[in-house]
Every structure is written in structure tokens, then in C-alpha cells.
N, C-alpha and C positions, 0 to 999 in steps of 0.2 A: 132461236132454239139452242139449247145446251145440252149436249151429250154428256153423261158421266160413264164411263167403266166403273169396274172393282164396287157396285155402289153398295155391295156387302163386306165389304176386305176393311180393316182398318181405319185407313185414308181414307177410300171411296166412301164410305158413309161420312165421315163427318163433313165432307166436301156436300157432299148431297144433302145434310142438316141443314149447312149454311147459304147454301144458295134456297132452300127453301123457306126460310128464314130471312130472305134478304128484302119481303115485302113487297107493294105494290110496285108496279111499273118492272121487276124482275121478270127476266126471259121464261119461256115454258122449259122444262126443263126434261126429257127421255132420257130412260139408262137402258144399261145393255146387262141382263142378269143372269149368269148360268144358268140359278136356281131362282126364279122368282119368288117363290114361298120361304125363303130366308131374308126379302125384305121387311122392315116394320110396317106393320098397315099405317101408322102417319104417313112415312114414305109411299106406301104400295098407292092407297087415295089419292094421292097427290102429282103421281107425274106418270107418261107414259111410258110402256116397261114393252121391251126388245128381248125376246127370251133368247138364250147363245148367249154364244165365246165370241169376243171381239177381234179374235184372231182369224174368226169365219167370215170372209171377204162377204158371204151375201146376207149374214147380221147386223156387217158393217154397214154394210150399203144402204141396208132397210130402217139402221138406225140415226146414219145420218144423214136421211132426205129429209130437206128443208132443213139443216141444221150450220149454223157458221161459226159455231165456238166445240170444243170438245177435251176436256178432259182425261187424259192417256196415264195410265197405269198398266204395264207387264205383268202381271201375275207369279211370283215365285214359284215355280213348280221343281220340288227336291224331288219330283220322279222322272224328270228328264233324263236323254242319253244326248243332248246336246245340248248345252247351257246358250253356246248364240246363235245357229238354228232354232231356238225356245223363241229368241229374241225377236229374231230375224222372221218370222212365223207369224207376228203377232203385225211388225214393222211397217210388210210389205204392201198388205191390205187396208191398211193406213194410208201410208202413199199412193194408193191408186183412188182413194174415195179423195184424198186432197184435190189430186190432177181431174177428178169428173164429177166431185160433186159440190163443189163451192164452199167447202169448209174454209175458214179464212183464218182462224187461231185457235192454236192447240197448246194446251197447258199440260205438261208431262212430268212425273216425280222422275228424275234422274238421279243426281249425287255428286257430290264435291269428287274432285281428281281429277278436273280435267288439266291437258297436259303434263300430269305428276304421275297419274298409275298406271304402270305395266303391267302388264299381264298379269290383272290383279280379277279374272274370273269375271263375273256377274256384273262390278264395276266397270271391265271394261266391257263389255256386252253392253250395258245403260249409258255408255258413253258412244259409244259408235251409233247406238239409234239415234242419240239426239243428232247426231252430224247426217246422218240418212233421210232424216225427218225433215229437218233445218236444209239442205239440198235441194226440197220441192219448192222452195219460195215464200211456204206458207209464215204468216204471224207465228213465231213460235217464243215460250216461255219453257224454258229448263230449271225447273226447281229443283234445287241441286244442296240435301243436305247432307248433313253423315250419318255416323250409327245411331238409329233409333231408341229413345229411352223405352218405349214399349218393350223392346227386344227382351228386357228384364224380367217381361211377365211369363215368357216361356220358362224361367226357375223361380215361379212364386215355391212350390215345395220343398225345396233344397233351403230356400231363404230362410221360410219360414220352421222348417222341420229341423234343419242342419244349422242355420247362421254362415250357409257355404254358397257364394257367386262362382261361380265355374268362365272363368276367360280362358281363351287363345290370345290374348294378346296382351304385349308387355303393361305388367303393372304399374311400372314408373314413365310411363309415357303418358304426357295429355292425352285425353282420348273427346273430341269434339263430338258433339249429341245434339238431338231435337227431338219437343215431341210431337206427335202425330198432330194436338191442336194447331202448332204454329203453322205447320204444311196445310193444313187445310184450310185455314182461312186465309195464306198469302193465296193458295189457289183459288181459291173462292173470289174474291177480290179482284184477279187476272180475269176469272171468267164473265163478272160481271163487268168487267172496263173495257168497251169494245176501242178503244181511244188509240190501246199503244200499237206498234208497228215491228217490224223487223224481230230478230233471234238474240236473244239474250240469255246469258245463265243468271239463276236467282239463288246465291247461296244463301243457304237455310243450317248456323248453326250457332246453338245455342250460347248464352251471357258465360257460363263457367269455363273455368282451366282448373278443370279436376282431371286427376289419374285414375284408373281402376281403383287403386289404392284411397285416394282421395271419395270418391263416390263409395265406397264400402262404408270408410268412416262417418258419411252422412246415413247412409243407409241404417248403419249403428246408431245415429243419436235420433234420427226418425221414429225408429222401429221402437226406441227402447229395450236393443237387444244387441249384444254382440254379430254383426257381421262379420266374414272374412274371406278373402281373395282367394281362390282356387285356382293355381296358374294350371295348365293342361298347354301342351304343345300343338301345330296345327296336326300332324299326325294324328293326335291323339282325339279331337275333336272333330276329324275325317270319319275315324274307327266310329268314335260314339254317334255322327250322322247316319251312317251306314246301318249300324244298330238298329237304330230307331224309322227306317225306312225308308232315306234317302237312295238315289241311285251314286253309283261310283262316281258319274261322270257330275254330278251334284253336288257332289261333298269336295270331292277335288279341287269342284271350281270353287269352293265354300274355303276350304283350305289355301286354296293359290290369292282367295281375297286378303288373309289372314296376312300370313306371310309378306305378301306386299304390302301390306297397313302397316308392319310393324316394322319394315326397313325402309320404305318412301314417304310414310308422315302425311298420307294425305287426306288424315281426319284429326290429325295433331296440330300443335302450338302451330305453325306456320299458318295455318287457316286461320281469320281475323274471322271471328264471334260477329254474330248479327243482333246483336239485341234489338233493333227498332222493329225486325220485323218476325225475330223470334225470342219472345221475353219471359218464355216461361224456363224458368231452371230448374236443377234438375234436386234443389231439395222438396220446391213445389209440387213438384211431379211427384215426390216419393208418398208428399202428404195427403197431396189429391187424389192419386190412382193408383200406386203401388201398396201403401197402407191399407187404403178396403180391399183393392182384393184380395190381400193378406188375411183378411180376417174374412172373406165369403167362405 
């Protein structure tokens, strides 16, 4: 049995496409769903649903009897007043279903930076769980990529309306990416291989060495439109978090990620690109899923 979290966020669905999609002789597969009426009835049909937060030790517990593989995603919450308390919240109840209920490997979205980022916020929160996690003995996989190309889609209007991308982070620096496909099908692929053993990181990032700069000018020749780079300071991407709803303690740690991205490098050139097991680039991406939804 396979447990998935998040099986509405993102990731979590398409993790949840693909293991349902993986055919005969595939595990039965249980999610854990805040809201179960925001799954799709293919999905809702198809697998047993755990209502709750996974961070609710007796959801967990209820989701993962009889189950020995599970799927781990933290859920970003920009309403928090403690960004690793958030973490740590989610972590713990994890750790105690490892130690009593015979979960044997847990496949978890983390992030590049290990041993590189300081006190780089949320970063480092996803990095201390993986060592908390990994602590219990369990089989564990850290998929571990950088900034997401989806992240784009939160300025489809700006894109599309202005020809303006809005960064906090240096223009003329590589900036390493992945999209949400490639995470979910190495995760997919972890879950169904009961084979590997012991804790390992799985970096996850994409074929290019584009800058800000660089990925606008694609975006320009995609769109058939002028793009252009919007620099904003972390400050100043704090304030606009804050705006928009975030809590202080939120956006700080959002801003303290920024800052240390953009003087530790640890989504830049010194990370070596995964193509074999993430080969979708990021003009691909712009054509497959940045372009329509530009035009919905």
C-alpha cells in the first residue's frame, strides 16, 4: 500500500496520476486529503481517501495502516507564525508512524542545498526534516530539486498583460529549475520500486543554464511577445508577500530564502543539471503549460 499526501497540491496530483497509471500488479494506493471534494472523480474512484492534514498524528496513523511506502510533501502555508515549527509539526507525526507502524520508505520533495544553504528560511526547514526523517532508519529518498518552473504561473497576468516577470533574485545569475512533471514521475518510480534501500538525495534539476535574463528571452520568442525582467529587492518582495496575505514570519523566511539564493548559489551553475532524470526544459515547459495558460 502506498500513501500519497498533497494529492491535490501540484506535485501530489500528478504523483497520484502516475502511480495510478502504473497498471496491473501496482500497489493499492490511499491519500490523505483536507478536502476530499477537490479531488478528481478518476482519482476520488480509484483509491482510498483519509480525510485530514497529515500533520494530524491520528490521520496519519489511520492512513498509514497496512501501508509500507508513503509519499511526503509539507504543504507551504504563507499563514504561518513559524516557518520550522510548520515543519516540525508536520515531521514529528511522521516519525512516530515510522517507529510503530511499519512504513519502510518514504519518498519526500525536499531541495538542492544541502551543505550549501544557511539560513536560507523554508530551505533550511526542508532540509533539517530530511535529516530528522532519515534519523529513524527508515528507506528514505530526498528529492531534492530547485526553483520550480510552475512558480511562473503565479505572474501569468503580469506576463501576459505587462510583458513584466517580477524576480527577487539576481538577473545575471544561472538560476537552476524543474518542472513539477520530472518530480513526479522520479517520485512515482521510487514508490513503485520496493528494491532500493538506505537515505539518499535525489537531485532534481533541469538540462538549462539560463539566467532570469536568459529565460525572459525565451519566454519572448515562445510568447511571440516582448518579455522583461522586473528586478524587485528581497525587501521589496517581503512588503508585496505581506500585501497579498502572507504572515511576517512567512515572507521573511521567503525573503531570507532569496538573499541566501542569491549569495550561496545553491540553485546556480555549481549544481550539475540532471537531464537523465529531469529532461524537460524550460522552453518546453513554456510551450506546453505556460503558453495555454496564457491564453485560458
Amino acid at each position: 500500500m502506498i500513501v500519497v499526501t498533497t494529492p491535490t497540491g501540484q506535485i501530489g496530483r500528478e504523483v497520484l496520476s502516475r502511480l495510478l497509471d502504473a497498471g496491473h500488479g501496482a500497489p493499492p494506493v490511499r491519500v490523505i486529503a483536507r478536502d476530499p471534494a477537490r479531488l478528481s472523480p478518476r482519482h476520488r474512484e480509484r483509491v482510498e481517501v483519509v480525510p485530514g492534514s497529515h500533520a494530524d498524528p491520528a490521520v496519519l496513523k489511520e492512513a498509514c495502516e497496512g501501508a509500507d511506502r508513503i509519499f511526503w510533501l509539507v504543504p507551504p502555508t504563507p499563514g504561518t507564525d513559524d516557518v520550522e515549527g510548520h515543519f516540525r509539526a508536520f515531521t514529528e507525526p511522521l516519525r512516530e508512524v515510522i517507529g510503530t507502524q511499519g512504513v519502510e520508505r518514504v519518498v519526500a520533495v525536499s531541495t538542492l542545498g544541502r551543505g550549501v544553504a544557511r539560513d536560507a528560511g523554508p530551505i533550511s526547514a526542508s532540509l533539517a526534516m530530511d535529516e530528522a526523517i532519515a534519523a529513524t532508519g527508515v528507506h528514505y529518498r530526498a528529492l531534492c530539486p530547485p526553483a520550480l518552473m510552475e512558480n511562473l504561473l503565479r505572474q501569468t497576468a503580469p506576463i501576459r498583460d505587462e510583458g513584466v516577470w517580477t524576480v527577487a533574485l539576481a538577473q545575471d545569475q544561472v538560476l537552476r529549475v524543474c518542472a513539477v512533471r520530472d518530480i513526479a514521475a522520479e517520485a512515482a518510480r521510487l514508490l513503485l520500486d520496493a528494491s532500493w534501500t538506505g537515505y539518499r538525495d535525489v537531485p532534481l534539476a533541469g538540462p538549462d543554464d539560463l539566467t532570469p535574463e536568459g529565460m525572459a528571452r525565451v519566454l519572448t520568442e515562445v510568447l511571440d511577445r516582448p518579455v522583461r525582467v522586473r528586478q524587485i529587492t528581497s525587501a521589496e518582495q517581503k512588503a508585496m508577500m505581506t500585501r497579498q496575505g502572507a504572515s511576517e514570519a512567512w515572507a521573511q523566511s521567503v525573503a531570507d530564502m532569496t538573499d541566501a539564493q542569491n549569495t550561496q548559489g545553491f540553485y546556480g551553475a555549481a549544481q550539475p543539471s540532471t537531464p537523465d532524470t529531469t529532461p524537460t526544459g524550460f522552453r518546453r515547459w513554456c510551450e506546453e503549460v505556460l503558453a495555454p495558460a496564457l491564453r485560458d
